[in-house]
C-alpha positions as CSV (number, residue, x, y, z in Angstrom):
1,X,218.6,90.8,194.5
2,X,215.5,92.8,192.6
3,X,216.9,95.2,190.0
4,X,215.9,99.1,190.8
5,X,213.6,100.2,189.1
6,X,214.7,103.0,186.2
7,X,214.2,106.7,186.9
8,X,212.4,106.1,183.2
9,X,210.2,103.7,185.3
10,X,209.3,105.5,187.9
11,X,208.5,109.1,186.0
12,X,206.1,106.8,184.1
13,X,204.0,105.0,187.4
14,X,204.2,108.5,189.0
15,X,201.9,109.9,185.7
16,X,199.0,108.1,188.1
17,X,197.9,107.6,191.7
18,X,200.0,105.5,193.7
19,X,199.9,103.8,197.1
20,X,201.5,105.5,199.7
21,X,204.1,102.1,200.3
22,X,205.6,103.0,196.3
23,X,205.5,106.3,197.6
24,X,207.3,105.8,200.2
25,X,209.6,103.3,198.6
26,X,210.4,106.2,196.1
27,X,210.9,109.2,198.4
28,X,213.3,106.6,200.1
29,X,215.5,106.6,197.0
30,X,218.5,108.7,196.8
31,X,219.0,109.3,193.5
32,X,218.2,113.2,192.7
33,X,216.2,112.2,189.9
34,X,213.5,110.1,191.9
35,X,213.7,112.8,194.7
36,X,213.0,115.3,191.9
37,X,209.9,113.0,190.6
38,X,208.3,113.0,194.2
39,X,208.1,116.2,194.6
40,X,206.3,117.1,191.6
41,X,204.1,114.0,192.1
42,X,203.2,116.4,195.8
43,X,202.6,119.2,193.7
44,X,200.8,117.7,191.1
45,X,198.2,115.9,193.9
46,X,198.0,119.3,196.2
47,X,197.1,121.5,193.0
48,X,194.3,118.3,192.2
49,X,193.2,118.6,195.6
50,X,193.1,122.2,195.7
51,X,190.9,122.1,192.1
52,X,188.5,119.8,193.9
53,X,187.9,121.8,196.8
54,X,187.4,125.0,194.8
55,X,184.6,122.2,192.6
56,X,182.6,121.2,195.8
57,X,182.5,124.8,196.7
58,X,181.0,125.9,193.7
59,X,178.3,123.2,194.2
60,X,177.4,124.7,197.5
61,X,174.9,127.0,195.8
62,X,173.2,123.5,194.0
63,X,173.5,121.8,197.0
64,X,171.9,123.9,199.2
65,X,168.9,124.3,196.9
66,X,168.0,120.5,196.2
67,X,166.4,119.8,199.3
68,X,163.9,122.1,198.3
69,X,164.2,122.6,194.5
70,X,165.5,119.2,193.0
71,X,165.9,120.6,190.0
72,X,168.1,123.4,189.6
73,X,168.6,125.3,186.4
74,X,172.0,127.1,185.5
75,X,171.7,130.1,183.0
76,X,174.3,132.0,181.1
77,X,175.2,133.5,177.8
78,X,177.8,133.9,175.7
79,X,178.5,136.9,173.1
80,X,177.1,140.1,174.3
81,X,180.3,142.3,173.7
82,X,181.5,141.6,169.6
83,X,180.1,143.4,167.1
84,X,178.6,140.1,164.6
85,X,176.9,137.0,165.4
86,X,174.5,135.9,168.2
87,X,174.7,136.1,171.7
88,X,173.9,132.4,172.9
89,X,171.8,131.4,175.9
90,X,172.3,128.3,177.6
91,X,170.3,126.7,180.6
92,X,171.3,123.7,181.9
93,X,169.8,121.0,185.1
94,X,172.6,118.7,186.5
95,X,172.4,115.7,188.1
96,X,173.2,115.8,192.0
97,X,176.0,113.1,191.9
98,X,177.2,115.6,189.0
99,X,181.2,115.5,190.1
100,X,183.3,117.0,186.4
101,X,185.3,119.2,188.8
102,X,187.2,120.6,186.0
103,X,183.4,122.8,185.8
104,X,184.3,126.2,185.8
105,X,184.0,129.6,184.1
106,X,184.7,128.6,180.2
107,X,186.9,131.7,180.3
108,X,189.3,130.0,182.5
109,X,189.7,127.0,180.3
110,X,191.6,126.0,177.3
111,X,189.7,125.3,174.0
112,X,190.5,121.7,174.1
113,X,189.3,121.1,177.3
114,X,186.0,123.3,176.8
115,X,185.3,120.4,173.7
116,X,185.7,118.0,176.0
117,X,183.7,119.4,179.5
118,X,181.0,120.0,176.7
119,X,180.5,116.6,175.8
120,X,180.6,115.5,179.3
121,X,178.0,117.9,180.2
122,X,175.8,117.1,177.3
123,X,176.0,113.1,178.0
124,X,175.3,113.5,181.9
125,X,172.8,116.9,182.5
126,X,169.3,116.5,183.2
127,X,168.5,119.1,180.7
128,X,170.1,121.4,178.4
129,X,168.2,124.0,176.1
130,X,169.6,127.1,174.1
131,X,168.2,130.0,173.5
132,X,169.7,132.7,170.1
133,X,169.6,136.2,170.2
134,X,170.3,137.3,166.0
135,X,171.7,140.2,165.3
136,X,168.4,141.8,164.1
137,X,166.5,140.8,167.5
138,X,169.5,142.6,169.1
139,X,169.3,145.6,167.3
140,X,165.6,146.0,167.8
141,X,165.1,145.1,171.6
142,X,169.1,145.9,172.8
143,X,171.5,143.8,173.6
144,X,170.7,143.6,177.4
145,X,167.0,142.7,176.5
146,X,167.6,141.0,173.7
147,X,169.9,138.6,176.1
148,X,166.9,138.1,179.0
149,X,164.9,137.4,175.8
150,X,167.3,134.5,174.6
151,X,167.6,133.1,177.9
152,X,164.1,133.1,178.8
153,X,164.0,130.8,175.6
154,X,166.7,128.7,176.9
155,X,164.3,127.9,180.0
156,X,161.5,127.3,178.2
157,X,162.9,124.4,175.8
158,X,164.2,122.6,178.7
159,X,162.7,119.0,178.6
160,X,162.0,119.1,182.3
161,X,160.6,122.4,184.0
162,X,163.1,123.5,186.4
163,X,161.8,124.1,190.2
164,X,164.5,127.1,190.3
165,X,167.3,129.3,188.4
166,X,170.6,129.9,189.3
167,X,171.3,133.1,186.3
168,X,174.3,134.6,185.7
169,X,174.2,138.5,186.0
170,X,170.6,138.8,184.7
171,X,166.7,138.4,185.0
172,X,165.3,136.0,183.6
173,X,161.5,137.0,182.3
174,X,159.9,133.9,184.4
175,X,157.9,133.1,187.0
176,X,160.1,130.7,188.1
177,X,161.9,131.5,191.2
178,X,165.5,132.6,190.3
179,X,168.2,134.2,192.0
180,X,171.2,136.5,189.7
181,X,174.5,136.0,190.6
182,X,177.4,138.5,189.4
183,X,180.4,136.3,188.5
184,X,177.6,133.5,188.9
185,X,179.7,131.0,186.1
186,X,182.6,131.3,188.6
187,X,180.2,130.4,191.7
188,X,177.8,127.7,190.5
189,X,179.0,124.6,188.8
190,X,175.4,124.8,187.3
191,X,175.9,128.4,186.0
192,X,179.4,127.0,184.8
193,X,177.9,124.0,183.1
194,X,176.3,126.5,181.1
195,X,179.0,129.0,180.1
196,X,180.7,125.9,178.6
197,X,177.8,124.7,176.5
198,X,176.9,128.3,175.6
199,X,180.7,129.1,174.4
200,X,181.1,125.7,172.6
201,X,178.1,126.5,170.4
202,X,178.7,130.4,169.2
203,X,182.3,129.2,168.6
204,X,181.5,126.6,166.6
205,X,178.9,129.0,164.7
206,X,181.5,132.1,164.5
207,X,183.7,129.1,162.6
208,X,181.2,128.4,160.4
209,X,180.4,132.0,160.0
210,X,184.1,132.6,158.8
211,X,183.5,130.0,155.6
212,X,180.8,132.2,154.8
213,X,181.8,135.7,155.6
214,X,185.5,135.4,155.2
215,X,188.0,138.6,155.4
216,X,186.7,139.0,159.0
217,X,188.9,137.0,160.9
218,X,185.9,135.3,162.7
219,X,186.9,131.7,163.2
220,X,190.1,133.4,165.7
221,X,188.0,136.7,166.8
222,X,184.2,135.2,167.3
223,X,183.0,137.8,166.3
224,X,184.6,140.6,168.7
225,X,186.3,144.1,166.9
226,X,190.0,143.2,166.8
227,X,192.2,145.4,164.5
228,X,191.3,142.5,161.3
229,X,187.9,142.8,162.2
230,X,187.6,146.2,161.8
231,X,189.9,145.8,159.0
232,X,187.4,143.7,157.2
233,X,184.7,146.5,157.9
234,X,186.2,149.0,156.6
235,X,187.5,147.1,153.4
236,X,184.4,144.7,152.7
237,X,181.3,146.7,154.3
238,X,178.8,145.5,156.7
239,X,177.4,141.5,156.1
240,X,173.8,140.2,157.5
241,X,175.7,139.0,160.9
242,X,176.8,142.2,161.9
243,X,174.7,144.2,164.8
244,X,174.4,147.3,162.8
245,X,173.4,149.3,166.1
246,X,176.6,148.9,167.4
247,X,178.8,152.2,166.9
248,X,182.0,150.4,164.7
249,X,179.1,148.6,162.3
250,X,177.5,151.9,162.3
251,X,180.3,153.8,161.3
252,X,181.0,151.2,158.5
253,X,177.6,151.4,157.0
């Protein structure tokens, strides 16, 4: 007679895809424990298939575009709203069999995960350029030009000229056909692609930016005017970072 196998067991097979005789072996058991564990296992593979359908419907923009444009060129940016550091421009071409369907708006995802999509995204895109709008360009053009500015850079350092743009919210100052999408990071796995890279980057500079500028609070706030922020301001003044024509940097000068 084969010896059950432990609840211990059986948590530990149902951490990964299994055939639907186990499962069926298993929902067949009558200890509560192993009923408990098949439910969740449902759960667990109806919220993965739910994620996956909401991915290969934010590659029906890409997908309907290929035919005609084969290479399709997501553009976002990241950093408009705090009051130091750069907003960041990022355009990114994916490959058609691109299929990371944990792609979506980097707002919705966790910091560990955002590392992780953006080394994904770096190892398998076509192309990926940024584009920096400084603090000074910002304060001399506005933030909303200085922005189309920064991403119109983004395009232009892409390795491979892209045959059409997919831009979040914006114009970008090309003559490349584009199309702006409001909420476009949430609708375009392109558009998403580049929210991640975008956000990975000025993070990693508003870090860096805390060793050098500390009293701000800028490796937890990027940057944005949280009550240490403004803190900082108003105890240690206005450093080269800071977009002095915005009305808290102002008022600290």
């Amino acid at each position: 007679m084969t010896k059950a196998q432990s609840i211990a067991e059986i948590k530990q097979l149902l951490q990964a895809p299994v055939t639907e005789e186990q499962l069926a072996t298993f929902a067949a058991d009558s200890r509560a424990g192993v009923q408990k564990l098949v439910v969740q296992y449902h759960k667990r593979a109806a919220k993965l298939a739910a994620q996956k359908a909401a991915f290969e419907e934010r590659r029906q923009m890409e997908k309907a575009l290929w035919p005609d444009y084969p290479l399709v060129a997501g553009i976002d940016e990241v950093g408009r709203g705090p009051l130091a550091g750069p907003v960041v421009t990022a355009a990114v071409i994916l490959p058609h069999d691109f299929d990371l369907w944990q792609v979506n708006d980097s707002k919705q995802l966790s910091f560990k995960l955002k590392q992780e999509l953006y080394r994904e995204i770096m190892a398998q895109a076509v192309s990926v350029s940024i584009g920096i709008a400084s603090p000074e360009r910002i304060d001399t053009e506005n933030i909303y030009h200085a922005t189309e500015l920064a991403m119109g850079e983004a395009v232009a350092g892409l390795d491979k000229q892209p045959d059409y743009l997919l831009v979040d919210a914006m114009t970008v100052p090309t003559d490349i056909p584009q199309e702006k999408l409001i909420k476009g990071d949430a609708r375009s796995i392109s558009i998403a692609s580049a929210s991640i890279v975008a956000k990975v980057i000025r993070d990693q500079l508003m870090i860096n930016y805390d060793q050098q500028y500390p009293g701000y609070d800028l490796a937890n706030n990027m940057g944005y005017g949280t009550a240490k922020h403004l803190a900082g301001l108003a105890e240690l003044g206005v450093t080269p970072i800071h977009r002095r024509s915005f009305s808290p940097v102002q008022n600290a000068l």
